[in-house]
C-alpha positions as CSV (number, residue, x, y, z in Angstrom):
1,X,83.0,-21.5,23.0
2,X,79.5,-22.3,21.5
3,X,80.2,-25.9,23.3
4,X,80.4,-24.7,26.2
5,X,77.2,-21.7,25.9
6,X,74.8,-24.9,24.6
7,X,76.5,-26.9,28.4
8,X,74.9,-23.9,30.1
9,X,72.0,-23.2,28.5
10,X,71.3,-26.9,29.2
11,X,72.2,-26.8,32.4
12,X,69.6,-23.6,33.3
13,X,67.1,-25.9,31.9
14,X,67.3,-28.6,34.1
15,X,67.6,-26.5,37.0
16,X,64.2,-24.4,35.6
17,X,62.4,-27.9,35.7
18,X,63.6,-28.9,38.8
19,X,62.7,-25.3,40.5
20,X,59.7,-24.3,39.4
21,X,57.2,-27.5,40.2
22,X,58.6,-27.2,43.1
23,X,57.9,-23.6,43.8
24,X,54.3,-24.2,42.4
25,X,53.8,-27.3,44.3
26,X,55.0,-25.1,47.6
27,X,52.4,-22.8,47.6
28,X,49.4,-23.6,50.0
29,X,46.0,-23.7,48.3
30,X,44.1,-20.9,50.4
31,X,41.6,-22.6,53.2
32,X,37.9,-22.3,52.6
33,X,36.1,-19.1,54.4
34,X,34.9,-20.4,57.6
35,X,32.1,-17.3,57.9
36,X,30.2,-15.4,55.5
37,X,28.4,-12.2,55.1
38,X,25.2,-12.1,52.6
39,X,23.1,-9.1,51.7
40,X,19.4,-9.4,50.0
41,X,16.0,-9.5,50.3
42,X,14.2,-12.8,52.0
43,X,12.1,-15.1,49.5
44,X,10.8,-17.6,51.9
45,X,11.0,-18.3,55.9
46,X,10.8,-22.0,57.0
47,X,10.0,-21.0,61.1
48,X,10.0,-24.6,61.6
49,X,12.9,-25.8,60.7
50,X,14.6,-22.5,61.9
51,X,15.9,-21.2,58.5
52,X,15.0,-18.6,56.0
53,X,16.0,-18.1,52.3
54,X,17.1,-15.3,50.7
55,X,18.0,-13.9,47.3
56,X,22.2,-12.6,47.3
57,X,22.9,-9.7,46.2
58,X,25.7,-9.1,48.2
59,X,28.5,-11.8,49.9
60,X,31.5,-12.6,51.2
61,X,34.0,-14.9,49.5
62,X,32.2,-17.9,51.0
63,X,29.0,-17.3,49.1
64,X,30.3,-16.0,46.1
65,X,28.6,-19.1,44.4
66,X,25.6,-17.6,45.4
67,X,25.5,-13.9,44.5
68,X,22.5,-13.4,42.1
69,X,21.0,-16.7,43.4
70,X,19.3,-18.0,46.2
71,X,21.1,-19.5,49.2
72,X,19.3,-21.5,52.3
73,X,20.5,-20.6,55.9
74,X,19.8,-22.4,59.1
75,X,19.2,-20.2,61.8
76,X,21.4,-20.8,64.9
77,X,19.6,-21.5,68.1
78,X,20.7,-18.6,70.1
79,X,20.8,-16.3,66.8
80,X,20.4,-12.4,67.3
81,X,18.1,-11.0,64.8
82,X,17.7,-7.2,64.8
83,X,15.0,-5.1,63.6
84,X,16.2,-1.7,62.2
85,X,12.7,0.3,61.3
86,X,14.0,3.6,60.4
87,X,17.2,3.7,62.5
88,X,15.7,2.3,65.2
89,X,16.8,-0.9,66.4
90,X,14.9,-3.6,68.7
91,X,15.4,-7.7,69.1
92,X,13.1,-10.0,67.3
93,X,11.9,-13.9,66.6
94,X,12.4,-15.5,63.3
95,X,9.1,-15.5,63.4
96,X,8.7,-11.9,62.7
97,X,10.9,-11.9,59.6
98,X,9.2,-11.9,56.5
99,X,9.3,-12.2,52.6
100,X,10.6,-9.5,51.0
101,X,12.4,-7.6,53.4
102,X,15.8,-6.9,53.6
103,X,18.7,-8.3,55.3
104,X,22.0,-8.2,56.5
105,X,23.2,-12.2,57.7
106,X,26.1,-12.8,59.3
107,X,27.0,-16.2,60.4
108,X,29.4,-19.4,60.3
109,X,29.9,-22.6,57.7
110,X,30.1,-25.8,58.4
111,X,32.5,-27.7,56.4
112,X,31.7,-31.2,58.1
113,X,30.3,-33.0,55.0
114,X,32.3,-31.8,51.9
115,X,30.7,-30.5,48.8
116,X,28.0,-29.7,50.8
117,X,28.5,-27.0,53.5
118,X,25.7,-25.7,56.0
119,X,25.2,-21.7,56.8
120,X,24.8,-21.1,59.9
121,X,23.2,-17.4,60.8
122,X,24.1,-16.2,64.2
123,X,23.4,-12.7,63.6
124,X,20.8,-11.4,61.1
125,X,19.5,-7.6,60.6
126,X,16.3,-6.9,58.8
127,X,16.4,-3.2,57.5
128,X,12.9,-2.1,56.9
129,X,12.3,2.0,55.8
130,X,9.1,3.3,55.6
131,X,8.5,5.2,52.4
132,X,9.3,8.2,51.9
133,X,5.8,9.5,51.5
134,X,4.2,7.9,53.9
135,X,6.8,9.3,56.5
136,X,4.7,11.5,59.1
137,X,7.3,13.1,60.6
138,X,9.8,15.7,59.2
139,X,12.6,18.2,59.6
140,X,14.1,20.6,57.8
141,X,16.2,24.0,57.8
142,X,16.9,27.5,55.4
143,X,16.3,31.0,55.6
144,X,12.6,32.1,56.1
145,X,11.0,33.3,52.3
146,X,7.7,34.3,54.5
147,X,5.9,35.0,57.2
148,X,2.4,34.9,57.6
149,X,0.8,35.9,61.3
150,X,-2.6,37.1,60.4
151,X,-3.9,34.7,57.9
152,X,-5.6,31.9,58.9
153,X,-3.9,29.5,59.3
154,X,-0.4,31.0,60.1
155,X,2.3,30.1,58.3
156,X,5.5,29.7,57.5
157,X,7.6,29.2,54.8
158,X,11.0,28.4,54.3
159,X,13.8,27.7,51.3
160,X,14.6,23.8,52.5
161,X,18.3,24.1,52.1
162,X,18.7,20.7,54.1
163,X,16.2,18.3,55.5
164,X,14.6,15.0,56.6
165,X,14.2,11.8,54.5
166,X,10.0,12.8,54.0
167,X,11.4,16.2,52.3
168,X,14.5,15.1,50.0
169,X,11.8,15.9,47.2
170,X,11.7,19.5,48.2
171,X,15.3,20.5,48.4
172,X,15.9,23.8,46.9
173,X,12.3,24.4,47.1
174,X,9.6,26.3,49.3
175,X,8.0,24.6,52.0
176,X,5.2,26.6,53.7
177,X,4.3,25.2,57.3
178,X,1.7,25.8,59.7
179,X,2.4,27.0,62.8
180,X,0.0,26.8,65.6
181,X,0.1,28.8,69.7
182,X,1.4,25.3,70.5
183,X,4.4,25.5,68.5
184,X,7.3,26.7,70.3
185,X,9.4,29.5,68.0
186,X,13.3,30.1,69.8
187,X,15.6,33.3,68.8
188,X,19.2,32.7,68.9
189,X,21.3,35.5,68.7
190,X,24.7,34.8,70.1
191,X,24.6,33.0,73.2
192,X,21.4,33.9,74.5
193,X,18.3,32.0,73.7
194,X,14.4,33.8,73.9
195,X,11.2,32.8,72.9
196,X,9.8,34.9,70.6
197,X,6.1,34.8,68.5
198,X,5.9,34.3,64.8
199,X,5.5,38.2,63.7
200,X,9.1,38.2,65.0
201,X,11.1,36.3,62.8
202,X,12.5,38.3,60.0
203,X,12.6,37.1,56.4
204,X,16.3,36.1,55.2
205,X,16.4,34.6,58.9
206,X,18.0,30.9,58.8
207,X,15.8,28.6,60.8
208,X,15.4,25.1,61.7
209,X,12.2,23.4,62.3
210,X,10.5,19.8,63.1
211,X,6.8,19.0,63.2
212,X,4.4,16.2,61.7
213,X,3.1,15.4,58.7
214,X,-0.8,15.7,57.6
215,X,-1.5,12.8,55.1
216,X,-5.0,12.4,55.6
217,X,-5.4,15.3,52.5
218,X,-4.3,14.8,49.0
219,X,-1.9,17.5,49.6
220,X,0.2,17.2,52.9
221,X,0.1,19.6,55.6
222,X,3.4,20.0,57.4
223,X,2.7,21.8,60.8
224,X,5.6,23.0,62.7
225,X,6.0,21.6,66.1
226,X,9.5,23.5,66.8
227,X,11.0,26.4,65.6
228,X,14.7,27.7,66.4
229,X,15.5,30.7,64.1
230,X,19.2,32.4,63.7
231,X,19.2,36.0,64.2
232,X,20.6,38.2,61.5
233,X,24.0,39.7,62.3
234,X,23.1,43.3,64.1
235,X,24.7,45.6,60.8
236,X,28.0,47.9,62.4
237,X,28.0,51.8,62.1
238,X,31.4,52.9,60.8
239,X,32.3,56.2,62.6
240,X,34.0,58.4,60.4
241,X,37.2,60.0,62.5
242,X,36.5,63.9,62.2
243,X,32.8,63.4,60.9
């Protein structure tokens, strides 16, 4: 019996060294990435040779060499590069990219000469955002904390529940804006829509506003350009049957 156990054992050997190179040899080694996708700021731009160099901070499989280091791209011919200045979009040269901002490239590799493949960016975005603080433009919404009509200037101030990129600072906090006979003020209450003047709006009213943004002081002035306030729900009168 044990003769015939050590047979098979011996036999499951063989057949394990037989089977398993040739399972390992069967599986394809996976082809190299013929794009790539790399994120990071731009450290030099060579306009003419048509290429740039940036730091990765981000990539696709086909830079991972590269992420945390500096990788050279040749910019395609016909290459679409987009300028994104705070959410809006509009087409550039190379020759308006510079050091230090930041982009998005998308492109292609050539593999022709191994060990040393050439990227190839067909489509590049540079994101630039303007500071927070030197943003001149804001908006913001919350319940009116005051109204001033008579002082001079008038304002008003509001809780900023939610607002613009320039006031992310101020959430939860008050922001008093000037308004000015310019500035239009709109009551909604229900369906209808009215204009009405500042000595209307009601404190606890939720509003929304936009306007500009003063910087020429060391304190900001935020003047309101718009104003669309929600009326406060008109309180019911229960009627007491027999009363």
């Amino acid at each position: 019996m044990k003769k015939k156990l050590v047979i098979a054992a011996l036999a499951l050997i063989v057949v394990l060294a037989i089977v398993v190179p040739a399972m390992a040899q069967s599986t394809p080694t996976p082809a190299p990435a013929k794009s790539f996708t790399a994120l990071g700021p731009v450290q030099s731009v060579i306009r003419s040779a048509g290429a740039l160099r940036l730091h990765v901070n981000v990539g696709s499989q086909a830079v991972k060499p590269f992420i945390g280091g500096s990788l050279a791209v040749r910019v395609a011919p016909h290459a679409r590069i987009l300028m994104v200045r705070d959410g809006i979009a509009h087409l550039i040269p190379l020759a308006n990219v510079h050091a230090g901002e930041q982009v998005v490239v998308r492109g292609s590799v050539n593999r022709s000469q191994p060990g040393s493949p050439v990227y190839i960016a067909q489509n590049i975005k540079v994101v630039v955002r303007t500071p927070a603080n030197q943003l001149t433009s804001f908006a913001c919404g919350g319940p009116a904390k005051a109204v001033d009509a008579v002082g001079t200037p008038n304002t008003l101030t509001l809780t900023v529940n939610a607002a613009s990129r320039a006031l992310w600072g101020r959430l939860g906090q008050h922001l008093a804006t000037v308004v000015t006979p310019q500035t239009q003020i709109l009551l909604k209450s229900g369906a209808t829509t009215t204009t009405i003047t500042l000595s209307q709006v009601v404190v606890g009213e939720k509003a929304w506003m936009s306007g500009t943004i003063d910087r020429s002081q060391t304190t900001p002035v935020f003047t309101a350009d718009k104003v669309t306030v929600q009326a406060l729900p008109t309180p019911t009168t229960s009627v007491t049957p027999g009363g």
